[in-house]
C-alpha positions, -999 to +999 in steps of 0.1 A: +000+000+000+020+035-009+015+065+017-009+081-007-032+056-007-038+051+033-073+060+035-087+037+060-067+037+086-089+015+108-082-016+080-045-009+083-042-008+121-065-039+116-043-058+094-011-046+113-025-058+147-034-090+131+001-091+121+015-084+159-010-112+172+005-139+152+039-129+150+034-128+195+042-092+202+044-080+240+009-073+235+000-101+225+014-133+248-015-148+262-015-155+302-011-185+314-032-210+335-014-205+367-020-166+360-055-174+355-055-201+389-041-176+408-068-152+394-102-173+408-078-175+443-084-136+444-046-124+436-044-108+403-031-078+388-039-059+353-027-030+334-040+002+317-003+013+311+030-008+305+043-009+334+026-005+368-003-023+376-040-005+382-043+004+419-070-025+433-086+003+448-096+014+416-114-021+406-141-028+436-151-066+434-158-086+399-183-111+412-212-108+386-202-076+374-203-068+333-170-056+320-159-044+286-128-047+278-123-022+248-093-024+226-070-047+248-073-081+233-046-106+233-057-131+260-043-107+284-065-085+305-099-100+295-091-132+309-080-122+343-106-097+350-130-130+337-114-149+367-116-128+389-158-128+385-164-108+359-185-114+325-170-099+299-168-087+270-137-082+246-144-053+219-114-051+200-106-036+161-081-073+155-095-107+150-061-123+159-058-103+188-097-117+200-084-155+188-058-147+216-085-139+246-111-167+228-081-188+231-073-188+266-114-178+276-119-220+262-086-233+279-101-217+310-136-221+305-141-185+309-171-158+303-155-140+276-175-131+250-157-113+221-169-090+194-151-071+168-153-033+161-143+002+161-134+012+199-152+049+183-181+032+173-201+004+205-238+008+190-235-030+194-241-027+227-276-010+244-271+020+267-262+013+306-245-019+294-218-028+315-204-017+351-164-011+340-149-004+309-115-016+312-094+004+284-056+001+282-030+025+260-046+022+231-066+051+216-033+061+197-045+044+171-076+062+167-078+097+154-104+115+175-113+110+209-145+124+214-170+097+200-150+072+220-158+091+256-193+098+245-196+060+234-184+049+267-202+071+290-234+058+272-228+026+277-219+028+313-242+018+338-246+052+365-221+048+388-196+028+365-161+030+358-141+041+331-109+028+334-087+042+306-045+043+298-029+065+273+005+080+264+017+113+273+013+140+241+051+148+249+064+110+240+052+122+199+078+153+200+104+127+194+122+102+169+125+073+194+149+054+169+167+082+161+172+092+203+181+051+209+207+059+179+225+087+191+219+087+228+203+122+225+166+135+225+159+163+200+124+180+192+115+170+157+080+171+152+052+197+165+018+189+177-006+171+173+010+143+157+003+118+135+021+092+115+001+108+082+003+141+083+039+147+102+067+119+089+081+122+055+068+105+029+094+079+027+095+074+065+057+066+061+061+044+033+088+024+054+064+021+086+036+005+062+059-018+044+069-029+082+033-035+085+032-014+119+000+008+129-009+044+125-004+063+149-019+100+164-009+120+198-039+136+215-038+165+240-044+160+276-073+186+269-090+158+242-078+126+268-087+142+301-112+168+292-127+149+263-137+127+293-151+152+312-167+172+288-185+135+276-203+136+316-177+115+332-164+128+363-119+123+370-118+103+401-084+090+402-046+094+380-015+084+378+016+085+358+038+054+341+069+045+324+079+022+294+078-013+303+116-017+298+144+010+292+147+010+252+132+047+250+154+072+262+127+098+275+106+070+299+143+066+312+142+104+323+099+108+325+070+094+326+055+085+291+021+072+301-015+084+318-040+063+336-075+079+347-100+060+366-136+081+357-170+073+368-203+079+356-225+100+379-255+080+393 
């Protein structure tokens, strides 16, 4: 596919997610059963962001609550939440990365239910659906925010949680390959940033032939006030860093956001 031609750049993050699913990307390892044993025992841990785990105070008890688990397939998060008592249900944009939690939801005999869509678009689903929406670093790959707030605080039951992880505007000022290269981080692009409209045509035409998804920054005033100004109300943040120490400015700041916002009864 040449730059010029990138449309749809929901069917390319599709096919490029398929592609990380079945090549096993971090993202896309599927827990294990002694993850998922240890899970129905009561001790288990998830995460909206790479590295640290979501505060348990931010997830009151599972037991017969409906979850959505919206854009974080890959047999993952969906799972453990399912052990832990919850029913849920996995809306993600890739079918490998659903085959990962259907996977591991039948190894387990699980109540994961999975459906596959837009994380912009749930009319699938009735309003006042589910009690949490569990949504990890992920709406990078989507270009506007604001339908996916609006979607989620309609489907959330009054009183429900929003659970959501995203990266930090800042991290898209930078050429991460080019900082690991030469040790140093330099400004290069402006905001707001996306893989379309701010790399060179032949860096773009590189990161589609590598089959890797599209990418676009969003201000904290579209992650944070997008949320509010959708009728959710910011009850808890905090701040993250890469998983591991291959990006030079989570070695010197923090690169990702997690919110916990409810939905007012």
């Amino acid at each position: 596919m040449s730059a010029l031609g990138v449309m749809n750049h929901l069917e390319h993050n599709r096919r490029a997610w398929n592609y990380g699913a079945i090549s096993n990307s971090v993202w896309a390892q599927p827990v294990d059963e002694v993850t998922i044993a240890r899970a129905r025992s009561g001790t288990w841990e998830v995460l909206l962001t790479p590295k640290t785990p979501v505060p348990k105070a931010w997830i009151e008890n599972l037991l017969g609550k409906d979850v959505l688990c919206l854009a974080s397939g890959g047999g993952q998060q969906a799972p453990i939440l399912a052990a832990a008592g919850a029913t849920v249900v996995s809306f993600d944009l890739s079918d490998e990365q659903l085959r990962k939690d259907e996977s591991v939801a039948l190894r387990d005999k699980l109540n994961v239910r999975c459906v596959r869509g837009d994380m912009a678009n749930l009319g699938c689903f009735a309003d006042a659906t589910f009690d949490l929406i569990f949504h990890p670093a992920s709406n990078v790959f989507v270009p506007d925010l604001g339908s996916v707030w609006r979607e989620c605080h309609r489907v959330l039951r009054p009183g429900g949680a929003l659970l959501s992880g995203f990266m930090n505007p800042a991290v898209f000022m930078f050429d991460h390959d080019e900082a690991e290269s030469t040790g140093q981080l330099l400004v290069k692009y402006s905001l707001p940033y996306s893989d379309q409209a701010s790399l060179s045509p032949t860096r773009l035409q590189a990161k589609l032939d590598a089959g890797e998804p599209l990418e676009f920054s969003h201000s904290l005033t579209a992650q944070i006030g997008g949320q509010i100004e959708a009728g959710l109300l910011i009850a808890g943040l905090y701040e993250d860093h890469w998983f591991d120490d291959t990006w030079l400015l989570s070695n010197r700041s923090p690169v990702c956001i997690a919110t916990r916002a409810l939905r007012p009864r």
